[in-house]
Backbone as JSON, one array per atom type, in Angstrom:
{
  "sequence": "XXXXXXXXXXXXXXXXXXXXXXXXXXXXXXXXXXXXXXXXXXXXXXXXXXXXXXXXXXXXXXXXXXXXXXXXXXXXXXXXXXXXXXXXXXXXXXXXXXXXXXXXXXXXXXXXXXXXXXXXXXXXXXXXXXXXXXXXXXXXXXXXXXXXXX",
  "N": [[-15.13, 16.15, 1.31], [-17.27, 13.83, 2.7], [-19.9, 12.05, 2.49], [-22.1, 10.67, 4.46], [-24.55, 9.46, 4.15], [-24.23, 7.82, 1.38], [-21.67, 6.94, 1.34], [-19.67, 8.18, 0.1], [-16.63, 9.64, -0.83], [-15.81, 13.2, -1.77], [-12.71, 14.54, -3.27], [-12.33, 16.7, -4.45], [-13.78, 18.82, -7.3], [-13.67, 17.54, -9.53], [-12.94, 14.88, -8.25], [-13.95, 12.09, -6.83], [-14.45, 9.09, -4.55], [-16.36, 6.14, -4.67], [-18.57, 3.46, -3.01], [-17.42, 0.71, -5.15], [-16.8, 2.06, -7.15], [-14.36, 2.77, -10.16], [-11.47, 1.51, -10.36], [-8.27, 3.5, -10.66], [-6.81, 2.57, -12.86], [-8.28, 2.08, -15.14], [-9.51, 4.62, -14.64], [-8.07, 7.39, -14.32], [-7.08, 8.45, -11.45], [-7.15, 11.39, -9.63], [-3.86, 13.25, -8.65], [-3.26, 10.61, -7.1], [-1.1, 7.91, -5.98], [0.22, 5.11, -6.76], [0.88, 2.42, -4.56], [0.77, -0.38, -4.1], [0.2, -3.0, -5.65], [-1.09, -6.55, -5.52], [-2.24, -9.33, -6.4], [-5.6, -9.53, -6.65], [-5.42, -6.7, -5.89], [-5.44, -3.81, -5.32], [-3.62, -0.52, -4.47], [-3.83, 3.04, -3.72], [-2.58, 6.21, -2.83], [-3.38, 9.13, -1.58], [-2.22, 12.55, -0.89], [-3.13, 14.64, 1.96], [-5.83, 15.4, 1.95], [-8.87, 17.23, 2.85], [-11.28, 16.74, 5.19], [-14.12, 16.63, 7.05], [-13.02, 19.04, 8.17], [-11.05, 18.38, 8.56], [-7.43, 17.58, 8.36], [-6.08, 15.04, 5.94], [-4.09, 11.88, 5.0], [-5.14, 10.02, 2.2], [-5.75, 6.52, 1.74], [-6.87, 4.12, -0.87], [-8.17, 1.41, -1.7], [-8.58, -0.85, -4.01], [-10.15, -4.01, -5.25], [-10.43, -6.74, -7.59], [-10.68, -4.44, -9.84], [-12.84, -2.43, -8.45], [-14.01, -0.07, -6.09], [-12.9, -1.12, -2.89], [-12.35, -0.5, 0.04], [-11.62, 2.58, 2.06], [-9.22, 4.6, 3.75], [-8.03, 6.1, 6.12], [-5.7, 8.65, 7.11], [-5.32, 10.94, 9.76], [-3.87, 13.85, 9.51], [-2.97, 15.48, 11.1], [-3.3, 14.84, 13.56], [-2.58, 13.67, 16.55], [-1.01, 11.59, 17.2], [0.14, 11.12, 14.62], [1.71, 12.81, 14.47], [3.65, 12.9, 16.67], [4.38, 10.33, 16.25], [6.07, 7.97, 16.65], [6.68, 7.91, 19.37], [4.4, 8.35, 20.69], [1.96, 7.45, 23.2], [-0.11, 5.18, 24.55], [-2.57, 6.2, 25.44], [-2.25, 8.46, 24.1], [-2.63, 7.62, 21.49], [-5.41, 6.01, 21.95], [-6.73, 9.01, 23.16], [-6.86, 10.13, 20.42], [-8.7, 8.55, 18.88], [-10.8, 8.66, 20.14], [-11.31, 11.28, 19.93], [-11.67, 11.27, 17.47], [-13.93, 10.0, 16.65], [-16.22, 10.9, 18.07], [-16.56, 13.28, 16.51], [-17.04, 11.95, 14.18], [-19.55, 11.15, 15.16], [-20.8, 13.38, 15.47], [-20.75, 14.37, 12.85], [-21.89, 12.45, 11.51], [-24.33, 12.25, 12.34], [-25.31, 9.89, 13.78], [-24.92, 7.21, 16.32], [-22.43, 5.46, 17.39], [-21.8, 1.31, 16.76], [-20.71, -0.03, 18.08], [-18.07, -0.14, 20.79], [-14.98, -0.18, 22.34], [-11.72, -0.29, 23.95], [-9.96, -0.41, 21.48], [-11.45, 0.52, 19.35], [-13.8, 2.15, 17.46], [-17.03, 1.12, 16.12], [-19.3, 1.9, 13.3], [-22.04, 1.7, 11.7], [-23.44, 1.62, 8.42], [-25.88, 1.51, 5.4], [-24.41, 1.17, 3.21], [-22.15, 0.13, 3.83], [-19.16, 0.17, 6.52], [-17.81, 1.97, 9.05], [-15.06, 2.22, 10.57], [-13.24, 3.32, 13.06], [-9.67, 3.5, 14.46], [-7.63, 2.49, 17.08], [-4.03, 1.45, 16.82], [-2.48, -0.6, 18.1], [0.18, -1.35, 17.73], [1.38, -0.34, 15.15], [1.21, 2.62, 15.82], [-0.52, 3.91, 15.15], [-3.4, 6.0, 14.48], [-6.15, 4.87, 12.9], [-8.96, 5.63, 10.26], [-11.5, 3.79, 9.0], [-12.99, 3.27, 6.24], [-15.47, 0.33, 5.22], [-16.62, -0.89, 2.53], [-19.76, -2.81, 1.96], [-20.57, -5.63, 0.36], [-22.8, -5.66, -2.3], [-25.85, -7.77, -3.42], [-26.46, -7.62, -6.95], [-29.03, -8.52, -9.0]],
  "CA": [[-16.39, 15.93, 1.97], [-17.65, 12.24, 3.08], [-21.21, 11.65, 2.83], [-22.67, 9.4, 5.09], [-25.59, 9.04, 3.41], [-23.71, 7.11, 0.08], [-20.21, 6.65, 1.45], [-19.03, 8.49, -0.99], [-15.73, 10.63, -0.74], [-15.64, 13.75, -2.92], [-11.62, 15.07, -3.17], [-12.19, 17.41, -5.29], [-14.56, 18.87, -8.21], [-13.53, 16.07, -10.61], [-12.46, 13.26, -7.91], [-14.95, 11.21, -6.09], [-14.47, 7.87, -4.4], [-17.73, 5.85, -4.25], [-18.16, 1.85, -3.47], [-17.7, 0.05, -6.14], [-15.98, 3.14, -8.29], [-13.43, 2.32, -11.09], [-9.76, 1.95, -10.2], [-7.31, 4.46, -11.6], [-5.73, 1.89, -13.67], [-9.49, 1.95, -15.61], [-10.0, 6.32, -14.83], [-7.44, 7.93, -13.47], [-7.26, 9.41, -10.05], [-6.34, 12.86, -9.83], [-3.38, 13.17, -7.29], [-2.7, 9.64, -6.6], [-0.13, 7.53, -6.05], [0.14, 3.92, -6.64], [1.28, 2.34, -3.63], [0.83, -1.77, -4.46], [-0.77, -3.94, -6.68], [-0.7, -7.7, -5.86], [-3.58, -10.2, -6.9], [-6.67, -8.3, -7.57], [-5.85, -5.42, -5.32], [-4.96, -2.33, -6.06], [-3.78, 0.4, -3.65], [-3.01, 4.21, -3.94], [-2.32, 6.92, -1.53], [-3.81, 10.72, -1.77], [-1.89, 13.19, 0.13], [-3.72, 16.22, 2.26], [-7.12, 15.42, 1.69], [-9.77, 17.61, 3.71], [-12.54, 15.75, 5.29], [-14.66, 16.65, 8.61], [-12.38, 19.81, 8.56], [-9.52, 18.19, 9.08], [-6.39, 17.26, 6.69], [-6.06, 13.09, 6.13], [-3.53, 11.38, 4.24], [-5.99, 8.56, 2.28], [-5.63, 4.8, 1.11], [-7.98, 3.94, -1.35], [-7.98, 0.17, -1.78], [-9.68, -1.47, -4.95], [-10.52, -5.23, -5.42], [-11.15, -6.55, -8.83], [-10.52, -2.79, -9.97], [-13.95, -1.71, -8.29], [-13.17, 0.45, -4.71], [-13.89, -1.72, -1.79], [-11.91, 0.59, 1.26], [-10.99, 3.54, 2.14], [-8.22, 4.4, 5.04], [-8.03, 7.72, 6.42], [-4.85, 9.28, 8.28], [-5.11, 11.88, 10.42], [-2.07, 14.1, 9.44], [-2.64, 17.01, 12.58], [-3.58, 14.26, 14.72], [-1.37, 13.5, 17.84], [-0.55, 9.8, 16.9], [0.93, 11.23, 13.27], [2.74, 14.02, 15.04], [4.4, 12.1, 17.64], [4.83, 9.39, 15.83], [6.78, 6.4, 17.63], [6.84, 8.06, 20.67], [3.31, 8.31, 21.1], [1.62, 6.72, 23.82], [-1.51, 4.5, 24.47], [-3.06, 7.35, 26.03], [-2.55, 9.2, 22.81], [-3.7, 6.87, 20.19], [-6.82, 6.39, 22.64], [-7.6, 10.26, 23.11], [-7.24, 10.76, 18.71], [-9.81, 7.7, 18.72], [-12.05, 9.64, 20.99], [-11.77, 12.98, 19.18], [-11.91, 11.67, 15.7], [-14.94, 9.16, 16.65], [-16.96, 12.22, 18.51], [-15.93, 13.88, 15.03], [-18.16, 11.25, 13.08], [-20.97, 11.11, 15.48], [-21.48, 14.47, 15.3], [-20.87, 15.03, 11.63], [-22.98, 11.57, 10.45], [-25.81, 11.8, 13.52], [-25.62, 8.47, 14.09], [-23.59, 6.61, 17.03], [-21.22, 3.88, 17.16], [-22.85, 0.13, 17.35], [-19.35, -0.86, 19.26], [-16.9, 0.26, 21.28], [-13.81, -0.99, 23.06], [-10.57, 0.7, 24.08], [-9.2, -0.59, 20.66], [-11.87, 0.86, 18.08], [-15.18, 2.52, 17.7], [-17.29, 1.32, 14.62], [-20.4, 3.0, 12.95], [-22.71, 1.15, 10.63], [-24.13, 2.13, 7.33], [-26.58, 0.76, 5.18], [-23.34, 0.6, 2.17], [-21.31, -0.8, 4.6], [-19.3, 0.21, 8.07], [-16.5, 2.95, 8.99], [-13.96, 1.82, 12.25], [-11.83, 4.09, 13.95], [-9.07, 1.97, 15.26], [-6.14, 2.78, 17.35], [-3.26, 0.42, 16.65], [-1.21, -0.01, 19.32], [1.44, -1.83, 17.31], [2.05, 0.21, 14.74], [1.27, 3.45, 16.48], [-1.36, 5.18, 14.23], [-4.66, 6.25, 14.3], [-6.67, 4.91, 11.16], [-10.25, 5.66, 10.23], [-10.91, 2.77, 7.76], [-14.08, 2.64, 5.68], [-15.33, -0.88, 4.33], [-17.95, -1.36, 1.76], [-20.53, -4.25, 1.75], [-20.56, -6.01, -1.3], [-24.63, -5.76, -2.31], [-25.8, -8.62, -4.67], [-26.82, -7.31, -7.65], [-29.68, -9.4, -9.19]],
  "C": [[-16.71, 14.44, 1.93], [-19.15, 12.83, 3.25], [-21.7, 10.61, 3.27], [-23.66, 8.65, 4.9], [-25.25, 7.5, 2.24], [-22.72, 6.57, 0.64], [-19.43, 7.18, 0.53], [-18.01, 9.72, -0.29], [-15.04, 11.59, -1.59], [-13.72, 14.35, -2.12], [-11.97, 16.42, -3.36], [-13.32, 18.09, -6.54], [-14.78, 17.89, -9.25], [-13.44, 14.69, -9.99], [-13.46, 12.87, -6.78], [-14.67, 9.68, -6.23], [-15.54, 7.17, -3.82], [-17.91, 3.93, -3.92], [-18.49, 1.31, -4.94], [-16.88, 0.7, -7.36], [-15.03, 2.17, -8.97], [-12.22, 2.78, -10.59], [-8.79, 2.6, -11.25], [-6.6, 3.6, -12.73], [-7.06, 1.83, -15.13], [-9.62, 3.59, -15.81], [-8.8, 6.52, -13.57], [-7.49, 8.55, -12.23], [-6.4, 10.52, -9.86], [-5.28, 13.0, -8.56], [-2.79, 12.1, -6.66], [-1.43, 8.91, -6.72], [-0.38, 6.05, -6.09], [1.1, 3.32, -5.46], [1.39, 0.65, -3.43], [0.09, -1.89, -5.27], [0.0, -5.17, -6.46], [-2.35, -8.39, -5.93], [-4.19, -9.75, -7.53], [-6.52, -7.59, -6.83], [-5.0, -4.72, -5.92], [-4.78, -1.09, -4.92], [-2.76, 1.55, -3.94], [-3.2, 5.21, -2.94], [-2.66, 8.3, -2.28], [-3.35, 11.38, -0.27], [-2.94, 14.53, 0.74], [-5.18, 16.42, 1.71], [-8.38, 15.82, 2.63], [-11.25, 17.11, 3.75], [-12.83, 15.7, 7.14], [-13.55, 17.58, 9.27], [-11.13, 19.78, 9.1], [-8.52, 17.36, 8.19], [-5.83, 15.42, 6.92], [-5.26, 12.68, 5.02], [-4.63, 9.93, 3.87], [-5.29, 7.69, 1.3], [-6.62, 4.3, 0.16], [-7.46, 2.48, -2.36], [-9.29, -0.69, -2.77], [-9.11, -3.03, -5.27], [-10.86, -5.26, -6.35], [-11.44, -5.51, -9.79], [-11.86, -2.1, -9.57], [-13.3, -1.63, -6.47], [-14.06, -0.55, -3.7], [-14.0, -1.22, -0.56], [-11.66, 1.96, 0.92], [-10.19, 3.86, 3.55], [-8.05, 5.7, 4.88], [-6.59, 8.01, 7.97], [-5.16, 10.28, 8.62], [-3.86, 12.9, 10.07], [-1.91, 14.92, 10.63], [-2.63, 16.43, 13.5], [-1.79, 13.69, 15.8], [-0.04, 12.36, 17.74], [0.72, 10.33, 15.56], [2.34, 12.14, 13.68], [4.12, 14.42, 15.65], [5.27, 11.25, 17.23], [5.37, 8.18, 16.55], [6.63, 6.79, 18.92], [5.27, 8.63, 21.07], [2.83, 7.42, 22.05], [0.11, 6.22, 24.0], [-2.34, 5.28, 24.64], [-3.19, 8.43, 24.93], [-3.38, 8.79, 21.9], [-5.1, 6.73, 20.97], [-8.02, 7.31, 22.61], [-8.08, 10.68, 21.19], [-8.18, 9.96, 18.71], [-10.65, 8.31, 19.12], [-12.34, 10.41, 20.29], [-11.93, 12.51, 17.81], [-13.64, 10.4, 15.9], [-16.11, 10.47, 16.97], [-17.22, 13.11, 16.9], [-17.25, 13.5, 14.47], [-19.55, 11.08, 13.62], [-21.65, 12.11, 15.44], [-22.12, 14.84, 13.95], [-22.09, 13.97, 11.13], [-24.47, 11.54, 11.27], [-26.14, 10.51, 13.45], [-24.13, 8.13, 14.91], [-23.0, 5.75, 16.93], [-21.95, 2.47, 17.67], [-21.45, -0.36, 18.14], [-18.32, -0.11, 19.43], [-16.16, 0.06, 22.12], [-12.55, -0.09, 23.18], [-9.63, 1.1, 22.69], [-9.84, 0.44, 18.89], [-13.5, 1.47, 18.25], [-15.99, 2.24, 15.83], [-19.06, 1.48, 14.7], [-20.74, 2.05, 11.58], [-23.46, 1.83, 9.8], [-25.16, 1.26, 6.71], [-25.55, 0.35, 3.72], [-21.94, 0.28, 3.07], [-20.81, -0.14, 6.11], [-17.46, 1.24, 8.05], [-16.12, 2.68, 10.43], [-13.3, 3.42, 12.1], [-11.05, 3.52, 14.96], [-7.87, 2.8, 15.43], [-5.26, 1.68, 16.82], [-2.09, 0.86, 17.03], [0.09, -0.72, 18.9], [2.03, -1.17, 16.19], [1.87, 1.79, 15.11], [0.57, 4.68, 16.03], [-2.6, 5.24, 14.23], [-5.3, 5.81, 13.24], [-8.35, 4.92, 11.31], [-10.69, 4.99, 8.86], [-12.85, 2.76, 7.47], [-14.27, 1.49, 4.77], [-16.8, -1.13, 3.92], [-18.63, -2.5, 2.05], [-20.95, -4.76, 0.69], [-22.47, -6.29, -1.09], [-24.67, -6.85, -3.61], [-26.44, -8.05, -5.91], [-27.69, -8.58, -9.05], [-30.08, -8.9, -10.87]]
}
């Protein structure tokens, strides 16, 4: 479940990714996979994660070990399916259907949209849905806003 309210992305009964959360290297993440670590980032991969009723391979990308992204695959979607031989016209229509997706589910619409991406503002930061026509995948990428804490 994704709440649009927080940004927060529960997995699971125990696993919740929230901005700012502690990187697995700090609390483990149930399920994950480490997938890099160079500088201060940190990135691990969760397979088959249901969210807006539909199954998403995610990215969950921490800075300074506190979460700053999150990256959402599609796995049923057309683009994943296809794969290389997908066409513009594909990655396009999954943008459509998984953007429609979020306007429905968060009731709120997109402040921009272009053939390439549709993005949706929060008040803890901003979630794209971006075709990418070079590597040939659908991604639905949430990015925190760092808040100053006084």
């Amino acid at each position: 479940m994704f709440d649009f309210s927080t940004g927060t992305l529960t997995i699971d009964v125990s696993t919740n990714l929230f901005h700012g959360g502690p990187s697995p290297s700090d609390r483990p993440l149930i399920g994950a996979t480490e997938l890099a670590k160079y500088g201060e980032w940190e990135n691990y991969g969760i397979k088959n994660v249901t969210v807006w009723g539909k199954t998403f391979d995610v990215t969950a990308r921490y800075c300074n070990k506190k979460l700053a992204m999150i990256d959402f695959v599609w796995v049923d979607g057309v683009a994943k399916k296809t794969d290389w031989s997908a066409t513009e016209a594909d990655l396009v229509k999954e943008r459509k259907a998984l953007s429609k997706m979020i306007v429905s589910e968060a009731q709120q619409p997109c402040v921009s949209s272009t053939i390439g991406a549709d993005t949706f503002v929060f008040n803890w930061g901003t979630l794209t849905v971006r075709a990418d026509l070079r590597s040939m995948v659908v991604t639905t990428s949430v990015a925190y806003t760092d808040s100053k804490e006084e």
